[in-house]
C-alpha positions in Angstrom: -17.6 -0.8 8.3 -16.7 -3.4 11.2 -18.4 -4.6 14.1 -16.8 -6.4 16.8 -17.8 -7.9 20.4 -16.2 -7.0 23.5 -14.4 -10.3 23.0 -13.4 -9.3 19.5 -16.2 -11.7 18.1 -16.7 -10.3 14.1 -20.7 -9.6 13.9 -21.1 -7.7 11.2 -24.1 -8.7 8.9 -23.1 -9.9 5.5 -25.8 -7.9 3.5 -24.9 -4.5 2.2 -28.3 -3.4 3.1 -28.4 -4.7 6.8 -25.1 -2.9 7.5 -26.2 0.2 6.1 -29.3 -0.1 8.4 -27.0 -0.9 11.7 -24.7 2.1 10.0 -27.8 4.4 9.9 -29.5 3.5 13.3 -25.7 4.3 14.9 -25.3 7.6 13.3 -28.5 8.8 14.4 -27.8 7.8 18.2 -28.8 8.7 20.5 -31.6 10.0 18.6 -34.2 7.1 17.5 -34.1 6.3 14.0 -37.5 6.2 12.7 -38.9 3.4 10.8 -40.2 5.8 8.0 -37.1 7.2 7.6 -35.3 4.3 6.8 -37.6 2.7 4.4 -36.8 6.1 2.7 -33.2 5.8 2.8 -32.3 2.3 1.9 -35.8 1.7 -1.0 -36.4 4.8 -2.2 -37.5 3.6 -5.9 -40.0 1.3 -4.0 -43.4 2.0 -2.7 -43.5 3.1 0.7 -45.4 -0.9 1.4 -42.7 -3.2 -0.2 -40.1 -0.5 1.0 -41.6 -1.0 4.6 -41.6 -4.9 4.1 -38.4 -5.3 3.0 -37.7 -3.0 6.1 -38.9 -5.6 8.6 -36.9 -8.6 6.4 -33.6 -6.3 7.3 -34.3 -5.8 10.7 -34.7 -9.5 11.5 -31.3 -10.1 9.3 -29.5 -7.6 11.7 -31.0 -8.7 15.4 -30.0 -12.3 13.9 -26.2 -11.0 13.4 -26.3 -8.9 16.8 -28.0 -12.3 18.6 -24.5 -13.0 19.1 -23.5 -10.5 21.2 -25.9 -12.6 23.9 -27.0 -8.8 25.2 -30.4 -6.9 23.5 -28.5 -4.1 22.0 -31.3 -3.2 19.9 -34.6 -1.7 20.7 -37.1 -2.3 18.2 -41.1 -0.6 18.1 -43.6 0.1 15.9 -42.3 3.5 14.8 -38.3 3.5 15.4 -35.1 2.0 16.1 -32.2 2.7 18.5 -29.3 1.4 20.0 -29.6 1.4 23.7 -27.1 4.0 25.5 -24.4 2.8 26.7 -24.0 -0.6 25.5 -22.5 0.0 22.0 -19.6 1.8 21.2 -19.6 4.4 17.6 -15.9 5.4 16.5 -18.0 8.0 14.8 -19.1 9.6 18.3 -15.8 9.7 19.7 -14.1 11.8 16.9 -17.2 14.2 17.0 -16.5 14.7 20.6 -12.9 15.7 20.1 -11.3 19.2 21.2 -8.5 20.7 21.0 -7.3 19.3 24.5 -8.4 15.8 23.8 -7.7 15.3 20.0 -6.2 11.5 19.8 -9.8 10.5 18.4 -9.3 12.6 15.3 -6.9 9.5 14.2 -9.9 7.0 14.3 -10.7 9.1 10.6 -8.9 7.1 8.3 -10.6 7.2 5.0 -14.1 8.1 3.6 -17.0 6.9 6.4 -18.7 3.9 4.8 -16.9 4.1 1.8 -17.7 0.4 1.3 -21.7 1.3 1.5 -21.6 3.5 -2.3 -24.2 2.6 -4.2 -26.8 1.1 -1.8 -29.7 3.2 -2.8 -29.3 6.8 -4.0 -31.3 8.2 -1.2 -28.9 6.5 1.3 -25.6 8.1 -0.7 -27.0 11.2 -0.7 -27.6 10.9 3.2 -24.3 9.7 2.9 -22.3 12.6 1.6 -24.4 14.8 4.1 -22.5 12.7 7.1 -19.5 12.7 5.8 -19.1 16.3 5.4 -20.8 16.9 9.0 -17.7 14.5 10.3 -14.9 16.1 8.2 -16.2 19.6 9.0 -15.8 18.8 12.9 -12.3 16.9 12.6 -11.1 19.8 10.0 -12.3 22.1 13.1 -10.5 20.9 15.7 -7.6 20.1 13.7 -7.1 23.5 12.5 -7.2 24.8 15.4 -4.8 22.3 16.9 -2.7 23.1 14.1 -2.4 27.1 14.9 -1.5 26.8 18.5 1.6 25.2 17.5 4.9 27.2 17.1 7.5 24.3 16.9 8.4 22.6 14.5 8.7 19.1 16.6 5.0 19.5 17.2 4.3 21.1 14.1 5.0 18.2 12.2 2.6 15.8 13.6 -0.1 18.2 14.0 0.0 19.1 10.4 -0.1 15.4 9.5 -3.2 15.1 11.4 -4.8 17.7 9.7 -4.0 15.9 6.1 -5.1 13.2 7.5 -8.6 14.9 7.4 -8.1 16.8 4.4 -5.2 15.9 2.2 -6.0 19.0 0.1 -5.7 21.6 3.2 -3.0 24.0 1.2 -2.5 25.7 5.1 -1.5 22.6 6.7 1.2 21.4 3.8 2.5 25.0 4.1 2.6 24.1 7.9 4.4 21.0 7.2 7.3 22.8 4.7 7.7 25.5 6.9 8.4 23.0 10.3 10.7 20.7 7.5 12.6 23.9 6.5 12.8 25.2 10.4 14.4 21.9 11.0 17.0 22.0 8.6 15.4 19.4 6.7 15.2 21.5 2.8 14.5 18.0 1.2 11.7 17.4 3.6 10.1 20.6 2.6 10.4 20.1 -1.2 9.2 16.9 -0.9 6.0 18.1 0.5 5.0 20.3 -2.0 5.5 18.2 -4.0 3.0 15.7 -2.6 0.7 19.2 -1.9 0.7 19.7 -5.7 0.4 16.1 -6.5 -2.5 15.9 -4.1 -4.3 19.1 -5.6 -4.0 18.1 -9.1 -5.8 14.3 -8.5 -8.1 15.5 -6.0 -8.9 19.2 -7.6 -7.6 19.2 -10.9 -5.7 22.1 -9.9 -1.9 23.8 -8.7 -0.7 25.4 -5.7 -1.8 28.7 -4.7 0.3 31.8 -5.4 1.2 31.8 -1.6 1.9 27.5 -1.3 4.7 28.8 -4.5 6.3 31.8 -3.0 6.7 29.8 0.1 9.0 26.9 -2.4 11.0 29.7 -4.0 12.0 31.0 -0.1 13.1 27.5 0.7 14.7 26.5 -2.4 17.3 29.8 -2.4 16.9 32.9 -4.8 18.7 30.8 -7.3 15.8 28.9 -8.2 12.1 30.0 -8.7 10.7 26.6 -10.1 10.3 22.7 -10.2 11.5 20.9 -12.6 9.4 17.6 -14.1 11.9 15.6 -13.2 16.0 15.5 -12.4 17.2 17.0 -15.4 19.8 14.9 -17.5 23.6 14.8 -16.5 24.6 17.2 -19.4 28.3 18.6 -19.8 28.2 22.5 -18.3 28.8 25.1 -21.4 31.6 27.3 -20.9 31.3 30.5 -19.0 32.1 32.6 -22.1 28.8 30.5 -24.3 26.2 32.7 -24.7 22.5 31.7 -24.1 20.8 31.8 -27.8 17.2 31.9 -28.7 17.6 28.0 -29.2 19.3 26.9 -25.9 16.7 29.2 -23.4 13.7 27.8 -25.3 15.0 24.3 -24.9 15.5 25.0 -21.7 11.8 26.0 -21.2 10.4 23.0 -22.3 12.5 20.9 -20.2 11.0 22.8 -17.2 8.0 23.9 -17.5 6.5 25.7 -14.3 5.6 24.1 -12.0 4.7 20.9 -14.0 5.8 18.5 -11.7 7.9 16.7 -8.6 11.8 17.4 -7.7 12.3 14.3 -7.0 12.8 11.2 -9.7 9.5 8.8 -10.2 7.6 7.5 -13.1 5.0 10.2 -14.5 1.7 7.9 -15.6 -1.2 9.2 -17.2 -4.5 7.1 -17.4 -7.2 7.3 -20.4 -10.9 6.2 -20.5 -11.0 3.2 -21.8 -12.8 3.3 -25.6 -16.3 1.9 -25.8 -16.7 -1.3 -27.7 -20.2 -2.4 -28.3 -21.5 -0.5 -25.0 -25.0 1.0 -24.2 -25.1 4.9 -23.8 -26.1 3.5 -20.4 -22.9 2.0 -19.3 -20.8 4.8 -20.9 -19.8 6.2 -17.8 -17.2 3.2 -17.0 -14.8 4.3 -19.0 -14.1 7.3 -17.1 -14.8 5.9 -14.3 -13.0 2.8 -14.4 -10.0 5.2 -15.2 -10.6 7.4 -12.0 -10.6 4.3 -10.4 -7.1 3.4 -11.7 -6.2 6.8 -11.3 -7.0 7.3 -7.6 -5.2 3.8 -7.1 -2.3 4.7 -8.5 -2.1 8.0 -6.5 -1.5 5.2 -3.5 2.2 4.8 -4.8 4.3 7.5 -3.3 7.4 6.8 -5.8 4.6 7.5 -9.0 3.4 11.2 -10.1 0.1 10.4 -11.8 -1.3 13.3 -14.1 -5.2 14.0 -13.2 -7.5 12.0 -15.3 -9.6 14.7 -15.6 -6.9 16.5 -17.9 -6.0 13.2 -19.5 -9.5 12.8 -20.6 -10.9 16.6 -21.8 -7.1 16.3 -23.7 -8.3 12.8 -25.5 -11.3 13.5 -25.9 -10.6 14.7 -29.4 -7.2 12.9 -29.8 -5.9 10.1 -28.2 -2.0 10.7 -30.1 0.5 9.3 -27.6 2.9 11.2 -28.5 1.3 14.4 -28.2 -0.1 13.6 -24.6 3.2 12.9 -23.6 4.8 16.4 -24.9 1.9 17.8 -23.4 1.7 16.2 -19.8 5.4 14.7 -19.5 4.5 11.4 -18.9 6.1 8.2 -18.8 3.6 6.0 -18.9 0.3 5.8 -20.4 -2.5 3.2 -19.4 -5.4 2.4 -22.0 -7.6 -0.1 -22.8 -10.7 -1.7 -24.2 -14.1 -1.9 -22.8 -16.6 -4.5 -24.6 -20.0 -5.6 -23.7 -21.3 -9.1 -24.2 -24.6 -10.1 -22.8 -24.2 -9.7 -19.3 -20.7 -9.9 -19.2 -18.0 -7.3 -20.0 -14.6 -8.2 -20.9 -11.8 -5.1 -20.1 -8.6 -4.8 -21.9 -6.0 -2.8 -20.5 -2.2 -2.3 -21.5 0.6 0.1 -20.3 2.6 1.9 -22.8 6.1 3.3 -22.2 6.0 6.3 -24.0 10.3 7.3 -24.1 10.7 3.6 -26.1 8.3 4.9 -28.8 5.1 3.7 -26.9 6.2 -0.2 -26.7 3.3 -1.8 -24.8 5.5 -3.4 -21.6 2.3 -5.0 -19.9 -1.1 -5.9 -20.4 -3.9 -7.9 -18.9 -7.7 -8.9 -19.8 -10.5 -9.1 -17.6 -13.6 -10.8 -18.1 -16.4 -10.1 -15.6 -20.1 -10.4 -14.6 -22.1 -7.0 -15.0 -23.8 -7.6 -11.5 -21.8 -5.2 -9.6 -19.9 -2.8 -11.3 -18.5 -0.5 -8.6 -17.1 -3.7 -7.4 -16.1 -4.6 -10.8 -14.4 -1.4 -11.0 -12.7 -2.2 -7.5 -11.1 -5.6 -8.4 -10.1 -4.7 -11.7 -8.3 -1.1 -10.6 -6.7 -2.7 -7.4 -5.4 -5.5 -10.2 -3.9 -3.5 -12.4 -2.2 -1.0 -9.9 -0.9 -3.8 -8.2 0.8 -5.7 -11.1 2.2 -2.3 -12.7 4.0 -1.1 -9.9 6.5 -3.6 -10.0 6.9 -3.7 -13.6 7.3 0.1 -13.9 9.9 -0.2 -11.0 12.0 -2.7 -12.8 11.2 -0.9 -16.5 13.0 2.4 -14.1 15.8 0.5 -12.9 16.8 -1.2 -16.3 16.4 2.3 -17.9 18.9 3.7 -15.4 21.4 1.0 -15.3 22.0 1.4 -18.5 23.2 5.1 -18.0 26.3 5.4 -16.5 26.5 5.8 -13.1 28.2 9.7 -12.9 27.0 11.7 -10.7 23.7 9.8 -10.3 21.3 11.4 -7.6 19.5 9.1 -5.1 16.6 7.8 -6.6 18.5 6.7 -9.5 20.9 4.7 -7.0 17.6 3.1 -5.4 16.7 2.0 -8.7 20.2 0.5 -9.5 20.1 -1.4 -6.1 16.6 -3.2 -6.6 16.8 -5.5 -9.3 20.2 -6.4 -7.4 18.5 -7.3 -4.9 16.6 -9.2 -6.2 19.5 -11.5 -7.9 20.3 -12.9 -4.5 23.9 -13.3 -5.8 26.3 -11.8 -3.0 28.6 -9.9 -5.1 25.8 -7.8 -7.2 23.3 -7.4 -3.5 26.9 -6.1 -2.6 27.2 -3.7 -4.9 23.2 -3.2 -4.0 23.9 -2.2 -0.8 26.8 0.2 -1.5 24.1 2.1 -3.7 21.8 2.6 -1.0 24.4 4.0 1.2 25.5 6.0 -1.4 21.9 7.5 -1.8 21.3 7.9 1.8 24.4 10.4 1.7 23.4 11.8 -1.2 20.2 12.9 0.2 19.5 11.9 3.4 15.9 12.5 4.2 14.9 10.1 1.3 12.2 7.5 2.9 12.7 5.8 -0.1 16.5 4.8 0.0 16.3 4.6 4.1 13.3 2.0 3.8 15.1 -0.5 0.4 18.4 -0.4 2.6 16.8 -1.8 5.7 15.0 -4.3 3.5 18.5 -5.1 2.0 19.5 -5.5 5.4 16.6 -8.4 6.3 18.5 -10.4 3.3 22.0 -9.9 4.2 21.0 -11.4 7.9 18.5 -14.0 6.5 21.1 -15.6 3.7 24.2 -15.4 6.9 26.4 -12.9 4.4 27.1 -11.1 7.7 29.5 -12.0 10.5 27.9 -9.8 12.9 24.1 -10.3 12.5 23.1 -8.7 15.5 24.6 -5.4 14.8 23.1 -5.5 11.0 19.5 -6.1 12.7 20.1 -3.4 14.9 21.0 -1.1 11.7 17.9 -2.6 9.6 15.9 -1.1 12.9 17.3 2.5 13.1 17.0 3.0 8.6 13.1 1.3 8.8 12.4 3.5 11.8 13.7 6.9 10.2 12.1 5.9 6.6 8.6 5.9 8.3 9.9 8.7 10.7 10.7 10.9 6.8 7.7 10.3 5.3 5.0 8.1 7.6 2.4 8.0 4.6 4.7 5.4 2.5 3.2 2.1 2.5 6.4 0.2 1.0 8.4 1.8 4.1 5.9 1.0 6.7 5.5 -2.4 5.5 9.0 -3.0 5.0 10.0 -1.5 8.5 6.8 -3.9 9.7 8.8 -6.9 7.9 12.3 -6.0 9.8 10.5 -6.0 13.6 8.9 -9.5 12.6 11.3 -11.5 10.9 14.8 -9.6 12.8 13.5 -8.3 16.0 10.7 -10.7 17.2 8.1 -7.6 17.9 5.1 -9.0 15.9 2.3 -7.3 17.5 4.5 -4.0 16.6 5.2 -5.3 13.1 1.2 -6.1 12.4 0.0 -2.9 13.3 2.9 -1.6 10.8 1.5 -3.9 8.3 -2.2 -2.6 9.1 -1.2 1.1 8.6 0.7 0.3 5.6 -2.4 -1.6 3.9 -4.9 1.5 4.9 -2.7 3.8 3.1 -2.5 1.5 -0.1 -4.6 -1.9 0.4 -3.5 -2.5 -3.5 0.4 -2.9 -2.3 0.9 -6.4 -2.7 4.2 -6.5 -0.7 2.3 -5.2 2.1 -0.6 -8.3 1.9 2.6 -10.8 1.6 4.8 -9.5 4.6 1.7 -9.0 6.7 0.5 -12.3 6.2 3.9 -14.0 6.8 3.9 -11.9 10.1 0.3 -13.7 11.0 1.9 -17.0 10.4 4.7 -16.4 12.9 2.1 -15.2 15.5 1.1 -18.7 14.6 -2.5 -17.4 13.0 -1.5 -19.7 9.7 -5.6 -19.5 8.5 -5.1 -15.4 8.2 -1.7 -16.0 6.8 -2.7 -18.2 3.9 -5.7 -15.4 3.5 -3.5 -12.6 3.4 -1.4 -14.8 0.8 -4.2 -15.4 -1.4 -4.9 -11.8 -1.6 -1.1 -11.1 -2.7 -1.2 -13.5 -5.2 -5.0 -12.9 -6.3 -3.5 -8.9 -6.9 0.0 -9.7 -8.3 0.5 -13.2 -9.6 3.4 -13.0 -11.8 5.0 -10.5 -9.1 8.7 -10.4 -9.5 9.3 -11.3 -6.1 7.5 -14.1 -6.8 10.5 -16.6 -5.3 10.2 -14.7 -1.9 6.5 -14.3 -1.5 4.8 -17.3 -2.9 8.0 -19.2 -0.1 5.2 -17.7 2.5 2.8 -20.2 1.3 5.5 -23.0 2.1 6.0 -22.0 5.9 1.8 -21.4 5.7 0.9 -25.4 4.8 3.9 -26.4 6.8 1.9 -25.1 10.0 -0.8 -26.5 9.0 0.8 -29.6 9.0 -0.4 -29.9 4.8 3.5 -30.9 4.2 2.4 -32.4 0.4 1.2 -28.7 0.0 4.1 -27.0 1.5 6.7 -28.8 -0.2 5.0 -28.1 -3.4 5.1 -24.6 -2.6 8.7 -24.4 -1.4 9.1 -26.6 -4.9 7.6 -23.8 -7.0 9.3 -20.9 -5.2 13.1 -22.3 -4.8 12.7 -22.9 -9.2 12.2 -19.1 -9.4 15.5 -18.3 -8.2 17.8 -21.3 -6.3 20.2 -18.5 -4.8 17.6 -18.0 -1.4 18.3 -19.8 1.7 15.5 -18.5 3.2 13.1 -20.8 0.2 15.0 -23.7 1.1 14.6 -24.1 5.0 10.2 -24.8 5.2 10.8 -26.7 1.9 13.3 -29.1 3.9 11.2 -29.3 6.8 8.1 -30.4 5.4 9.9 -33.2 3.1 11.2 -34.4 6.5 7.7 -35.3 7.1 7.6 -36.8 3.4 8.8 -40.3 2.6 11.1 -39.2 -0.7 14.7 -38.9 0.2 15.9 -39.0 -3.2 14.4 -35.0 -3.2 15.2 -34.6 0.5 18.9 -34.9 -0.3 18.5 -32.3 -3.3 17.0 -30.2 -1.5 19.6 -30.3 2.0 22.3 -30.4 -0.2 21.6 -27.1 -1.9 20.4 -25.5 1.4 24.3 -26.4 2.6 25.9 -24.8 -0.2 24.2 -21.5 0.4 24.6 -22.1 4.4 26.8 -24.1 5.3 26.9 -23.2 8.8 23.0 -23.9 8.9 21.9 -25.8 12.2 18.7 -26.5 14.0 20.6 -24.8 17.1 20.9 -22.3 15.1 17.1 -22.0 13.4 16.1 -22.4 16.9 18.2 -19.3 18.3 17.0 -17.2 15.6 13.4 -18.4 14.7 10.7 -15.5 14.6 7.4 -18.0 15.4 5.8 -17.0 18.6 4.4 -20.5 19.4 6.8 -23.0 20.7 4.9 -25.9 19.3 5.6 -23.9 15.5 8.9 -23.8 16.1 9.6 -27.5 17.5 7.2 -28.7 14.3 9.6 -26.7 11.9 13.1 -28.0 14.0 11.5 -31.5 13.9 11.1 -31.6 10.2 14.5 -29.9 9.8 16.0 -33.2 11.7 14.2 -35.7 9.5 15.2 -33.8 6.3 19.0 -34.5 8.1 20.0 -30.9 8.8 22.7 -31.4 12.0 22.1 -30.4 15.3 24.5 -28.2 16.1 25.2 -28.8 19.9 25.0 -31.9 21.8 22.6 -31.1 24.7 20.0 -29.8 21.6 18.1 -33.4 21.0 17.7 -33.6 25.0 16.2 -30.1 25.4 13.9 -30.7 22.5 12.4 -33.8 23.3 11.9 -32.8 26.9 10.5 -29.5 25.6 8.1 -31.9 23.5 
């Protein structure tokens, strides 16, 4: 829930309560709210008095928060409540009021409505749930109907989209999408979305496609192929035409590919158990499912990860909780359990992934201890946690699992996974070799988001270290691969935020990049390399308070993320605009020791020791910026600088002269100091 002013003043009230009464009074508008009711909704285990009381102590709290507004917006009597017309503005109006002909308001639904206000009373949720429903219904509505009258495939597309927007399990609307994908020409496309369609239905419904979603992949795969496989098989040697099949061989080949038992495409399969009960009440038994739901549903965030229903996971456990089993069972990769113990008031949660192919080695594990007095939010913070810190450790657990195969006939998403942890060397010859990989799975398979997305972030590097003699045309080829790999598959968060990443720190185009950043964090707010670009973005729009808040969530979600040395630099550049230059060299000090091969960590750190009196450090540090650029100017940091307020850039270039970085054209110290 948000509430802004006109002049995009926040004045949302802090209490759960209050906002659920704004909420309330603005869903019933223009109809009056009544007083009664309300007290009935929000303190239904009170009395009607103290429910009543504690009524009028709410409505105070929220004509306190809307005082600001300097406009009565409220009308208040003895019997109801209601927002005068015309004076407040309810997203939830305008996507009721959509049509066929006027449908841009159905993108305003992004997400449950309220999902922040489960749990206030269970009167309230149950009203709740009632809304909800009335609001998908309507949007489903028109968005079917938008849906049939198209009969192209360019318009298809986005109308489909729409529609799963709405109602990611609408089987119609995904057989839409595979259908405009295959008119297209674009096969992969159309595999790839059943896929996500059957992904979708098992998390959401604990169920598969329907016979007709099936018939529809077996037309557009070819009559030589009437199922999925888990995953790409193994590179195996082909037998001879003369081998016969034996009994052996075709029952081999039956459990290797089950039916229909998971995507085409190459990703870790993770599974997530309840947590076991250690010393918990009968009445705090339901966190262990629910806590892995929780997990579950965060995971499902990840488009590169097929997670296996928790629903199945647990009736399977229930019983027996043999990892080996559940993984012949469900094919999965990865297993998450854990602990859940009770102490007082405080519960401590132990959770650790297992990597069931290296005879279930536990490869990560964190403990949580927490105060009992919220525990959906507990639940929250500790899934958006542990999603966040796995997904980079199953992604490098991938890649070192597929280097260590040999690279024949390797399909795309095992080239991706070679080229990351190259990457992430920031050694030119192996990011090289990186980028040849990428390329290499972009012909492979060419409508992989994926690849398309990791090459234009490979490209942001090359430009950034100056290992390319043409930088302008590589930024202009970083554009075009992050515009098609949110173009292939606009519900990936990595790709938006990446392709958000290239307009700000390449092309300048930061109010473009944010609102990349924005979709990318409503899709997955648990990505941490989404929180860290977009907050680096708000420091170049010189917002460095939002920046350093967008930073803290990264690192509050991920701190021991691999790319560590690139994100936690962002607090360097962060304290270095707020002129804290004790705190932004220790920063750059920090980062630049997790891997000394990035120019990019070196440049803030410089600047901010030019406003330091230590030039025993300052010559270090210029010295090994030199050897990794030794071309490196302030003309040149001034040319290419992505800050959008002059006096940022001038306060970077300034400390970049102190630190004894050269000018780089003769005219430069005149035009800065009359600039100043």
């Amino acid at each position: 829930m948000e509430a802004w002013t006109v002049t995009s003043e926040n004045v949302l009230p802090a209490g759960r309560k209050t906002r659920a009464l704004l909420a309330t009074i603005a869903l019933s508008s223009p109809r009056p709210a009544l007083r009664g009711r309300l007290a009935e909704l929000l303190w239904s285990r009170r009395p009607e008095e103290q429910a009543r009381a504690s009524l009028r102590q709410e409505i105070h709290r929220l004509l306190d928060a809307l005082s600001a507004t300097n406009t009565e917006l409220l009308t208040v009597t003895r019997d109801h409540l209601t927002l005068k017309p015309g004076l407040v503005w309810v997203d939830v109006e305008e996507v009721m009021r959509a049509t066929v002909l006027q449908p841009a308001s159905l993108s305003l639904l992004d997400g449950d409505l309220l999902e922040d206000l489960d749990g206030v009373d269970p009167s309230f949720d149950a009203w709740l749930t009632t809304e909800r429903e009335r609001l998908r219904d309507r949007a489903r509505n028109v968005a079917e109907a938008l849906l049939r009258e198209q009969s192209d495939p360019e318009t298809t597309i986005p109308a489909a989209q729409r529609l799963l927007q709405i109602d990611r399990a609408h089987e119609g609307a995904w057989r839409a999408l595979m259908r405009a994908h295959a008119a297209r020409g674009e096969r992969g496309m159309a595999i790839q979305a059943y896929d996500r369609c059957r992904s979708v239905l098992a998390d959401l419904l604990d169920a598969a496609p329907s016979v007709e979603t099936q018939k529809l992949l077996t037309e557009i795969r070819g009559p030589a192929s009437n199922r999925v496989p888990l995953r790409p098989p193994a590179v195996v040697e082909p037998a001879p035409p003369e081998a016969e099949e034996t009994e052996e061989t075709s029952q081999a080949a039956d459990d290797q590919t089950p039916p229909d038992s998971g995507p085409s495409r190459g990703g870790a399969h993770v599974g997530v158990l309840p947590m076991q009960l250690v010393g918990v009440t009968e009445e705090d038994a339901h966190l262990a499912p629910g806590l892995a739901e929780e997990i579950t549903t965060a995971l499902a965030r990840f488009r590169w990860m097929f997670v296996v229903s928790s629903n199945s996971l647990a009736r399977f456990a229930a019983d027996n909780r043999d990892e080996s089993a559940i993984r012949k069972a469900f094919g999965i990769d990865f297993l998450l359990d854990g602990t859940i113990q009770r102490v007082r008031n405080r519960l401590r949660i132990t959770v650790r992934l297992l990597d069931l192919r290296a005879g279930n080695q536990v490869v990560w594990a964190r403990r949580f201890d927490r105060q009992t007095n919220d525990l959906l939010s507990l639940q929250d913070e500790i899934a958006a946690e542990v999603v966040a810190q796995i997904d980079p450790e199953i992604l490098l657990i991938e890649a070192r699992r597929t280097s260590a195969r040999p690279p024949i006939d390797a399909d795309a998403y095992d080239l991706m996974l070679r080229a990351i942890p190259l990457i992430n060397r920031m050694e030119r010859v192996p990011y090289e070799r990186a980028g040849e990989y990428l390329a290499k799975a972009i012909a492979v398979e060419p409508d992989y988001a994926s690849a398309h997305a990791w090459y234009a972030y490979w490209h942001i590097f090359l430009v950034g270290q100056g290992w390319t003699t043409d930088a302008k045309y590589m930024m202009e080829i970083a554009g075009e691969l992050a515009e098609r790999a949110i173009i292939l598959d606009p519900f990936d968060a990595r790709a938006l935020t990446i392709a958000g990443h290239v307009r700000a720190f390449l092309h300048r185009r930061l109010r473009e990049a944010s609102a990349l950043h924005e979709r990318a964090l409503s899709l997955n707010p648990n990505l941490a390399m989404a929180w860290a670009l977009s907050a680096i973005t708000c420091a170049y729009a010189g917002d460095p308070e939002e920046a350093e808040r967008r930073a803290n969530r990264y690192k509050r979600l991920s701190p021991l993320d691999p790319n560590a040395f690139i994100f936690d630099g962002f607090f360097t550049v962060i304290h270095l605009l707020k002129r804290n230059f004790e705190a932004s060299a220790e920063a750059g000090r920090n980062a630049t020791q997790m891997n000394s091969s990035l120019s990019a960590g070196f440049k803030p750190y410089l600047a901010a020791l030019g406003y330091l009196n230590n030039p025993q450090e300052t010559e270090q540090v210029r010295t090994r910026l030199l050897a990794l650029e030794p071309e490196f100017t302030i003309r040149q940091f001034l040319d290419n600088a992505p800050f959008e307020r002059n006096e940022d850039r001038l306060l970077y270039a300034e400390g970049l002269r102190r630190a004894g970085i050269p000018e780089g054209a003769k005219q430069l110290m005149a035009e800065v100091s009359l600039a100043s």
